[in-house]
N, C-alpha and C positions, 0 to 999 in steps of 0.2 A: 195546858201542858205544864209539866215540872221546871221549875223554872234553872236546872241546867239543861235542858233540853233546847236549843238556835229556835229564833223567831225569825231569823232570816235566811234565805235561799243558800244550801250550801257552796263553798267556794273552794277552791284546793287551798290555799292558805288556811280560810277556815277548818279544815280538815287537822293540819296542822298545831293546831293551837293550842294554849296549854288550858283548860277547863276544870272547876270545883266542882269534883263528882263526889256524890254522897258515900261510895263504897267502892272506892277504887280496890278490890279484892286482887285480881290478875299483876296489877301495876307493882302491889306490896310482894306479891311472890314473885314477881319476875325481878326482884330488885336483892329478895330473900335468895334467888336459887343463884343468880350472878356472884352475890357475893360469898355466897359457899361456896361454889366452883373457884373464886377465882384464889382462896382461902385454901383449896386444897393444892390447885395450881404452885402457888408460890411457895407451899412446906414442899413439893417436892424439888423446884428450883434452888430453894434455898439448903437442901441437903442435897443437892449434887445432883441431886436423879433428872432423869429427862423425862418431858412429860411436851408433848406437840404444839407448838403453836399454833398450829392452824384446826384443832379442835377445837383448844380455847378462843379463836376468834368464829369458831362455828358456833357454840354456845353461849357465848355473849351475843353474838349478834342475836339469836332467837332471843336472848331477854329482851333486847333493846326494843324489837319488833314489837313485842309483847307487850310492852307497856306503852308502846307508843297506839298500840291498833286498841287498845284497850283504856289508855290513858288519858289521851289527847282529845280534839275535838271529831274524830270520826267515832268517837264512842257515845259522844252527846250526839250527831247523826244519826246514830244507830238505831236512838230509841226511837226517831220521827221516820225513817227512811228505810225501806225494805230493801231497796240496792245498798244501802250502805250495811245492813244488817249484817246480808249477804257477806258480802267483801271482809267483815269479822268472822264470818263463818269460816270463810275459805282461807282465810289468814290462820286460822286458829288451828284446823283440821289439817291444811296441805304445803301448810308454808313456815310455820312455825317449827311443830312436830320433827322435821328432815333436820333443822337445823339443831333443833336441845339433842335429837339421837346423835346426828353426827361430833357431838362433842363430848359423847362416851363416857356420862358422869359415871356410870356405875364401875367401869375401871378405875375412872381417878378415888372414886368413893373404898376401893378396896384396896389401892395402892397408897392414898394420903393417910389414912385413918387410920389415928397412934393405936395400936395392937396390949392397951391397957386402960382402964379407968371406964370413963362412957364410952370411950372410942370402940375396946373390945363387946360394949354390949350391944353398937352400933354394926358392929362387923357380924355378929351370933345373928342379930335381925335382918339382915341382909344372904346370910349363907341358907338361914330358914327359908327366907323367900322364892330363892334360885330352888331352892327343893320341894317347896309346897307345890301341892298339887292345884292348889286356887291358882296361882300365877302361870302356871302350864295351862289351864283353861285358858285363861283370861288373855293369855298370846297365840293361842289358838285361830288360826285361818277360819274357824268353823262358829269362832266366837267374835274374832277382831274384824271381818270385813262384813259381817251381817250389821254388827254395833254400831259402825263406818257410813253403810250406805244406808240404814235405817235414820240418822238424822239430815238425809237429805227428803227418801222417799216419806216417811213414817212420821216425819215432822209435819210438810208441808201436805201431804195427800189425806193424810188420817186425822186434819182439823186438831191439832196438838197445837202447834203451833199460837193459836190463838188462844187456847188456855192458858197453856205457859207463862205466857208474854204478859195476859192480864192480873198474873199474882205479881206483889209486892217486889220479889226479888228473881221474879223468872227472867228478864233480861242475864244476872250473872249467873244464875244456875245457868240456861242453857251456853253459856260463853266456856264458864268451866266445862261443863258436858262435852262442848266439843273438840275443847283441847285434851282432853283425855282419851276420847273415841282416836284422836289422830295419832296421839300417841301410843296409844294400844295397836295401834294398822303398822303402823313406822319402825315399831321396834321388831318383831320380827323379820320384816324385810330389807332392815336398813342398818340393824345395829350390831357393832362389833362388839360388843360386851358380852360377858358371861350371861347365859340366857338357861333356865331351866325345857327349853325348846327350842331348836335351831333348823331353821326350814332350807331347801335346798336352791341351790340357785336356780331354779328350774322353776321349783313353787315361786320363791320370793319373783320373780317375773312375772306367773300365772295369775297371781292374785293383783298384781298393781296394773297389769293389760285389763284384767275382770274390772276393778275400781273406774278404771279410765272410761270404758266403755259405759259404762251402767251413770256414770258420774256426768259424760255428756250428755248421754241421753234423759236423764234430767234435768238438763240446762238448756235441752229443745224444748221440752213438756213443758217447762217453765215461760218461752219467748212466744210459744204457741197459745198457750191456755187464752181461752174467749172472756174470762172474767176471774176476781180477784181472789185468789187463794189464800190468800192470810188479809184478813179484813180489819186487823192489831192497827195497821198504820196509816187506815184512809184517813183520819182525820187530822193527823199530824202532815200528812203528805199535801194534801189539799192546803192546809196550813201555808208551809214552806211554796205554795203556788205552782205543784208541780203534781201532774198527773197519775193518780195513781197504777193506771193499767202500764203505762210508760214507766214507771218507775220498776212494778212488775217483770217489763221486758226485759229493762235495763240490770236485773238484778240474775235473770236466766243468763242474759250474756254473759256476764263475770263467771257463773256460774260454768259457760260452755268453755269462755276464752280462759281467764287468768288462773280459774283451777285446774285447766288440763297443762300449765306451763310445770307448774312445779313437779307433777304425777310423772313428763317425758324427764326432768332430769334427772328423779328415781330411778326409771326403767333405766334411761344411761346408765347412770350409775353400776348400777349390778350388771345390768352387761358389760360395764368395761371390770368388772369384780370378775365375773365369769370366767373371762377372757385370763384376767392377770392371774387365778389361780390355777388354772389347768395347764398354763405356760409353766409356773412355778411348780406344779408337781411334776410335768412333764420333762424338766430340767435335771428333779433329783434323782429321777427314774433311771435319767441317762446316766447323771456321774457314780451311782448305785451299780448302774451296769458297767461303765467302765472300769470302778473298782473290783466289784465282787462278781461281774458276769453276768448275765442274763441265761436264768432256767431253763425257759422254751428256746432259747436262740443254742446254747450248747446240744442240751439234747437234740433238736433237728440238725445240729453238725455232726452230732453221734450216730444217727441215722443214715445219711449221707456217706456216712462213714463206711458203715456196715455195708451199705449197696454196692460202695464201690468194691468192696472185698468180693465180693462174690462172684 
């Protein structure tokens, strides 16, 4: 084995710890996207404008995550452990993803960013984006939950999985791969920014109910399976003194359990969204009518009107 790769049994501490990974890729962006955010953050505090704190503490905290599920010693786990692999997976895809969208960088990205020099050629590339037609696929229900569930099914069922993982650098390719798949799922049904496609609340539910379903039921196929589906980790596992098929099971679980935590607080989520916007138009409709009257309610007084003349 690599020799940042544990030679001994993992432990939650170990998990913790701080480790010399050859390519910490994720750890340098999650430290790159913090500190722009918090960069754009503080130009609007410091010119007076308001900008949320508690989106900025939603997207910090996703970096923090990020570099910790990527940084630390559950990422040297990773490479020996298919439960632990796992648990990056599901980190990356369902846990992560809710938190960088709910911190709305691409508002702050169009409300911080000085309107001259790079900043305007940064703004021209961003308003292209919102319009390209690539970015409307590419958040697409028809594109983003196929991409989504295909690195659960299509990794581990269609023996990818084990190619991947035996190249040089497929451990971070597939880590990037899935925080991107997550965020591709997330930003449609989760994000309040300017979007070149904006799904209904109706969809944004149909598609994360779809996710949930399909997502556990891959995490039975996974506790159930008779023998070992990604064959990358038997010798590291057996290594570490710990069973592979058990490791397997333990890796479904996470898969049934700690992925479907995040998916219910999505689904909340937009249901309580649902909820507060129908109330909210339902409110102007009224003060609308108290001011200027309501169409169908005079006319059926006009009618009424008429009858009783007769």
């Amino acid at each position: 084995m690599s020799e940042w790769i544990p030679a001994d049994p993992p432990t939650f501490l170990g998990f913790l710890m701080p480790v010399p990974l050859p390519f910490p890729v994720l750890p340098a962006l999650a430290a790159l996207l913090a500190a722009g955010y918090l960069i754009g953050a503080v130009r609007l505090w410091v010119q007076g404008r308001r900008w949320s704190v508690w989106r900025t503490v939603c997207f910090l905290t996703g970096c923090l995550v990020l570099a910790a599920v990527t940084g630390l010693g559950v990422e040297a786990y990773g490479y020996a452990l298919l439960s632990v692999f796992m648990f990056q997976q599901l980190s990356l895809m369902m846990a992560i993803p809710p938190l960088l969208v709910l911190g709305s960088p691409g508002t702050l990205l169009l409300r911080a960013t000085p309107h001259h020099g790079v900043g305007r050629l940064v703004l021209c590339a961003a308003h292209l984006g919102l319009r390209s037609r690539v970015s409307r696929w590419m958040l697409s229900p028809w594109v983003a939950l196929p991409l989504y569930l295909f690195a659960f099914y299509g990794l581990y069922l269609a023996d990818l999985a084990d190619r991947i993982l035996a190249a040089p650098a497929g451990h971070i390719a597939l880590e990037v791969a899935f925080l991107m798949s997550g965020i591709l799922f997330t930003i449609p049904v989760l994000s309040a920014d300017p979007l070149p496609v904006r799904l209904s609340h109706g969809g944004r539910a149909l598609d994360v109910f779809a996710e949930a379903a399909l997502h556990a039921l891959f995490g039975v196929f996974l506790m159930m399976a008779p023998g070992l589906l990604v064959e990358h980790f038997t010798a590291s596992t057996i290594a570490l003194g710990v069973d592979p098929l058990n490791d397997q099971w333990l890796a479904g679980a996470l898969a049934w359990s700690y992925g479907e935590g995040p998916t219910l607080l999505i689904l909340l989520y937009i249901v309580h969204r649902w909820f507060r916007d129908d109330s909210t138009r339902a409110a102007a409709a009224a003060r609308y009518a108290d001011v200027h009257g309501d169409p169908e309610l005079d006319a059926y007084n006009a009618y009424l009107r008429t009858l009783g003349q007769k």
